[in-house]
C-alpha positions as CSV (number, residue, x, y, z in Angstrom):
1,X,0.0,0.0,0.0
2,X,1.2,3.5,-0.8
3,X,1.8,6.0,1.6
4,X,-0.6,8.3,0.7
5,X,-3.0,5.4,0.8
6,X,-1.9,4.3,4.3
7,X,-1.4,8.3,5.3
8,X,-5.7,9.0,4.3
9,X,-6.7,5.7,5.8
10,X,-4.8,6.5,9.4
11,X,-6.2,9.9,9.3
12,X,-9.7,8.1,9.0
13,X,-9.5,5.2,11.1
14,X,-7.8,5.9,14.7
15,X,-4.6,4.4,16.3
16,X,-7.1,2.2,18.2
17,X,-8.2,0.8,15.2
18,X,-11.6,2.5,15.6
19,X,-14.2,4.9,14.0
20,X,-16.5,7.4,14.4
21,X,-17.9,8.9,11.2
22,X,-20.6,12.0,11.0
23,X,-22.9,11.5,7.4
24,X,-24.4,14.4,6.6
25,X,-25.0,13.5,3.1
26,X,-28.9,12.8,3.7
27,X,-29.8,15.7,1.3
28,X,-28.6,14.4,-1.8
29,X,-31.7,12.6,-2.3
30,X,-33.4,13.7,0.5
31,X,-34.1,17.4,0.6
32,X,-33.7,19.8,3.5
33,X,-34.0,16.5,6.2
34,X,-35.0,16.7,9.6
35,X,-32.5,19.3,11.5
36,X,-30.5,19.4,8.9
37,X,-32.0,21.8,7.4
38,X,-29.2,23.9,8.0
39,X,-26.6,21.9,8.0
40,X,-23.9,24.4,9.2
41,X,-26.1,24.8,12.6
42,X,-26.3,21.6,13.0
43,X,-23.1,19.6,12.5
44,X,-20.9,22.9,14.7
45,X,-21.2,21.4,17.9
46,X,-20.6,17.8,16.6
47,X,-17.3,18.4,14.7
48,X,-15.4,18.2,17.2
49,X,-16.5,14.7,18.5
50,X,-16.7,12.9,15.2
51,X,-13.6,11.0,13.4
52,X,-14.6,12.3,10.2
53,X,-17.4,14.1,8.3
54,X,-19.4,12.1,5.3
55,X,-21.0,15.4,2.8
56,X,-21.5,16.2,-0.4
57,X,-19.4,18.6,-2.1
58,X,-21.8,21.5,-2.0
59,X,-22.6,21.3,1.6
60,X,-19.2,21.1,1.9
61,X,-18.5,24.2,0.2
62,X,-21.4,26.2,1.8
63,X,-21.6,24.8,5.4
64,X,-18.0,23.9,6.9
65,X,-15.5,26.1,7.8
66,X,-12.4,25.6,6.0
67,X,-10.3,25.6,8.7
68,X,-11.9,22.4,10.0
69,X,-9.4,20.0,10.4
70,X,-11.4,16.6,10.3
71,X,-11.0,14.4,7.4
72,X,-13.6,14.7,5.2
73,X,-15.3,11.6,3.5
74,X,-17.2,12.9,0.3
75,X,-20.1,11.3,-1.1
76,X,-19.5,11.0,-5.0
77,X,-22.5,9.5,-6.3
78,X,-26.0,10.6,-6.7
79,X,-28.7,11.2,-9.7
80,X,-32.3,10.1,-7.2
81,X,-34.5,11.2,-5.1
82,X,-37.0,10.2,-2.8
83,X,-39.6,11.8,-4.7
84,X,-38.1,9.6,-8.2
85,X,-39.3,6.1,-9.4
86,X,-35.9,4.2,-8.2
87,X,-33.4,5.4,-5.4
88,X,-30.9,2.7,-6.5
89,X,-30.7,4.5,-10.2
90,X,-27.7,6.1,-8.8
91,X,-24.2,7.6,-10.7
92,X,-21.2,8.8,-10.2
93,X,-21.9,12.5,-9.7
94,X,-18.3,13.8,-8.7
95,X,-14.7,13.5,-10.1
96,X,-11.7,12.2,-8.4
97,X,-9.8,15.4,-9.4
98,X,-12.7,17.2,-7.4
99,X,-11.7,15.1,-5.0
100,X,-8.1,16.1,-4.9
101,X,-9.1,19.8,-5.0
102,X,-11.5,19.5,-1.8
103,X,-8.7,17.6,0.0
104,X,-10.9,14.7,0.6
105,X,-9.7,11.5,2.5
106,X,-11.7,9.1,1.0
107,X,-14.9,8.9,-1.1
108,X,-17.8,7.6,-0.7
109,X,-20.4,5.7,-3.3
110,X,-23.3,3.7,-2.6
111,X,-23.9,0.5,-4.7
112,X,-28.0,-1.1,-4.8
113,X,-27.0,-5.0,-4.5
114,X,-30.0,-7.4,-5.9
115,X,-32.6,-3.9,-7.1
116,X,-32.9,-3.6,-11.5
117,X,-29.2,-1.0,-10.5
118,X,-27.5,-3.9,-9.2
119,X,-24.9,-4.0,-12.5
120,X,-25.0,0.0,-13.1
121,X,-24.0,1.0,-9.2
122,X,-21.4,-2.2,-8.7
123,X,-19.4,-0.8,-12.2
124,X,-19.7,2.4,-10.4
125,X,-17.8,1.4,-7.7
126,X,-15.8,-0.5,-10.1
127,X,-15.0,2.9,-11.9
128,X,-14.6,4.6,-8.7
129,X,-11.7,2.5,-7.6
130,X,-9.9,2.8,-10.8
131,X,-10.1,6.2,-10.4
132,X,-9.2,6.6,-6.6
133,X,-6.5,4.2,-6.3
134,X,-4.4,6.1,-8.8
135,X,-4.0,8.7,-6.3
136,X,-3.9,7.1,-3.3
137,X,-7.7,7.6,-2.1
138,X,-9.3,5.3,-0.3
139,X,-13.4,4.2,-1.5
140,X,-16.1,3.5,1.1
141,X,-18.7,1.5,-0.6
142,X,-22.3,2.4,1.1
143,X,-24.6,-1.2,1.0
144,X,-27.7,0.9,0.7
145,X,-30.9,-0.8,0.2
146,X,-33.2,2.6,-0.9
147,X,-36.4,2.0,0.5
148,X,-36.7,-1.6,1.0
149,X,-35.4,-1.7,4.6
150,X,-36.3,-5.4,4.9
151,X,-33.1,-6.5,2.9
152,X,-31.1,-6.7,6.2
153,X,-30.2,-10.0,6.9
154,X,-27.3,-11.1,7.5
155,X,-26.6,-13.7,4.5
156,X,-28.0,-10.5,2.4
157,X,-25.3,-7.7,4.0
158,X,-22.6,-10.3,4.1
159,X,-23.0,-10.3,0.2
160,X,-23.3,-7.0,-0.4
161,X,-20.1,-6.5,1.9
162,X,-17.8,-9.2,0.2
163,X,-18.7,-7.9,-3.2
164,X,-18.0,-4.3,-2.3
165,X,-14.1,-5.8,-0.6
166,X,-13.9,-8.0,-3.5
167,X,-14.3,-4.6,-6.6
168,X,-12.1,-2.9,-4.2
169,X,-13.3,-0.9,-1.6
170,X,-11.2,0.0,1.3
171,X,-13.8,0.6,4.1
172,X,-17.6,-1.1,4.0
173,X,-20.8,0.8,5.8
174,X,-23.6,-1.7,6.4
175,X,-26.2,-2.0,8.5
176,X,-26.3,-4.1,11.5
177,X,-28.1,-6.6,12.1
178,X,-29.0,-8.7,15.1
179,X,-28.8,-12.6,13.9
180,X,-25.3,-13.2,12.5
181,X,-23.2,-9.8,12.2
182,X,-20.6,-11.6,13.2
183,X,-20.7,-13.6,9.8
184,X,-21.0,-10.6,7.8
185,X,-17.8,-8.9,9.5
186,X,-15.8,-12.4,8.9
187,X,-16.8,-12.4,5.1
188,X,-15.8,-8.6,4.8
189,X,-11.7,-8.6,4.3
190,X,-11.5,-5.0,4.6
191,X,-13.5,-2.8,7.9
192,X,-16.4,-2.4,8.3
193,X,-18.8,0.4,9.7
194,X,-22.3,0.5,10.8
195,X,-25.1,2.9,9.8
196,X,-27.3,3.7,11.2
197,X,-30.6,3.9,9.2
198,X,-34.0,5.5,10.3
199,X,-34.4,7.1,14.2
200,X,-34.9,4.3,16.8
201,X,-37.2,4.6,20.0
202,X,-35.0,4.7,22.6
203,X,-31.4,6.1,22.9
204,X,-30.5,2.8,24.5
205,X,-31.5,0.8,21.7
206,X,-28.5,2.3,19.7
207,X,-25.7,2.2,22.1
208,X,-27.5,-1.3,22.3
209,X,-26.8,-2.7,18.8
210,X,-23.5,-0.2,18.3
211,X,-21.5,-2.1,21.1
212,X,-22.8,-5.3,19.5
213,X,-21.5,-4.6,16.5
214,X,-17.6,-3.5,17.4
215,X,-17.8,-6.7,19.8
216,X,-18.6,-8.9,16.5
217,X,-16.3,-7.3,14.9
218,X,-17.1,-3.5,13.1
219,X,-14.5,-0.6,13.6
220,X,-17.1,1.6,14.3
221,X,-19.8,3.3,13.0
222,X,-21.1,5.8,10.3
223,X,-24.2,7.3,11.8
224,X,-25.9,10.7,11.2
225,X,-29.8,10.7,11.8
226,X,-29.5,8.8,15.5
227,X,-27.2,11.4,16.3
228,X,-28.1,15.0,14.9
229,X,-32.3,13.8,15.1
230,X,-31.7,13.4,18.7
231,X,-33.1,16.5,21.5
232,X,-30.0,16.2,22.7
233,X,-27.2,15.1,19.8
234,X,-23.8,16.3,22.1
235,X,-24.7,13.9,24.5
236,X,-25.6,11.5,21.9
237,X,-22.2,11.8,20.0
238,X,-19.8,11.7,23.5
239,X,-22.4,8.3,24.7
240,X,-21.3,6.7,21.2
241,X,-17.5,7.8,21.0
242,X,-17.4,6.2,24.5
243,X,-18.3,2.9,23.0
244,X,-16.2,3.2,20.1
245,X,-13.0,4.8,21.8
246,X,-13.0,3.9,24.9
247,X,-14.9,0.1,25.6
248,X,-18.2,2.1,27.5
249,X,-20.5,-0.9,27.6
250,X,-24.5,0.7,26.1
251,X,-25.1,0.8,30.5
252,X,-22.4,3.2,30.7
253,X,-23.3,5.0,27.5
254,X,-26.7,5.6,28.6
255,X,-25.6,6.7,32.2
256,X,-23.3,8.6,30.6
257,X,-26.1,10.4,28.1
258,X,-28.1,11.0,30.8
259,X,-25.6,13.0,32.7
260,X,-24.6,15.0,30.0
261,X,-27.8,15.9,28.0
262,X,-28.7,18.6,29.9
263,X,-25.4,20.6,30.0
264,X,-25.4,23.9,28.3
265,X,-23.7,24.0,24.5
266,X,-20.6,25.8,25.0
267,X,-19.1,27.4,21.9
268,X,-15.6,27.1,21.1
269,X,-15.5,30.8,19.8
């Protein structure tokens, strides 16, 4: 591996061999989401406590301060919305040599295994690789599954996963899943992080299924909506970096959440 490889990848993943990444790529197909509707607002008091930031390369340009000094994963494909007949009908929407120019760490790309995209999004990623590895930047392949939530077993994510190490891909997101994780980690050569998906019902229920995950196996996580969604998304984001960076156990998490949620923000100006 090149060192500029092995120099983006370290600045990603940690000495500990863990991750915490921030998405805030959600607009792309989504629209102003949910408290993201300012994305500038939102993500200021999380920066700090993330390992790196997932965006597109406009709300990279308009919403974070240049002199941020977190690696930046940027999201390079696109083309769908949620209001369009196919999320999976995705392309490759941004250059490497973009890229290069926004001193990105890594890209990002999702690929729709098993929808009618299946062949279009894995070429891709296929595309994307050719593209990255000639100068040294790392691909995370997003196993995205567009509306049909269901596909989350684990014999379905371990495919998705392998296929994505196997075309190249230097980091994996997938979703967790609670029969067999374990099995889709083992299949995956390269690491693997977990997203997050749609808001659950309790905080507890994430720290819950993140610390099960790194136990069978993830580096860490890629989670945006659980996080920035949440009344109280500081407290959220120290809860999970203390199960990622430093063993907390989802007891300690919570306990930990709990003490923390109502502090006042303080800003760092």
């Amino acid at each position: 591996m090149e060192w500029g490889m092995k120099n983006r990848l370290a600045q990603l993943i940690k000495q500990d061999g863990r991750a915490l990444f921030l998405p805030i790529d959600h607009g792309y197909f989504q629209g102003p989401t949910k408290r993201l509707e300012e994305p500038e607002k939102t993500i200021e008091p999380l920066l700090q406590y993330c390992d790196a930031l997932f965006v597109t390369r406009g709300v990279l340009r308009a919403a974070i301060d240049p002199n941020n000094t977190k690696p930046i994963i940027l999201r390079v494909s696109g083309g769908t919305s949620m209001v369009g007949k196919d999320l999976a009908n995705e392309g490759i929407t941004t250059s490497i040599e973009e890229a290069l120019r926004l001193n990105a760490s890594a890209v990002g790309i999702s690929i729709f295994v098993g929808s009618d995209y299946e062949h279009q999004t894995l070429l891709n990623l296929a595309r994307l690789v050719d593209e990255a590895e000639r100068y040294g930047i790392p691909v995370m392949a997003v196993t995205a599954v567009g509306k049909e939530l269901e596909k989350r077993s684990a014999r379905y994510l371990a495919l998705c996963c392998r296929i994505a190490a196997e075309i190249g891909a230097r980091v994996v997101k997938t979703y967790w899943c609670d029969d067999g994780f374990e099995k889709v980690v083992r299949g995956c050569p390269v690491p693997v992080v977990m997203a997050g998906g749609p808001q659950v019902e309790t905080e507890f229920e994430v720290f819950r299924f993140i610390h099960d995950g790194i136990q069978k196996g993830a580096i860490g996580v890629n989670l945006g909506r659980n996080i920035w969604q949440n009344d109280f998304p500081v407290a959220m984001i120290k809860a999970i970096r203390a199960i990622i960076h430093e063993n907390a156990t989802p007891e300690e998490a919570r306990d930990l959440f709990e003490s923390m949620k109502h502090e006042p923000l303080v800003s760092k100006a």
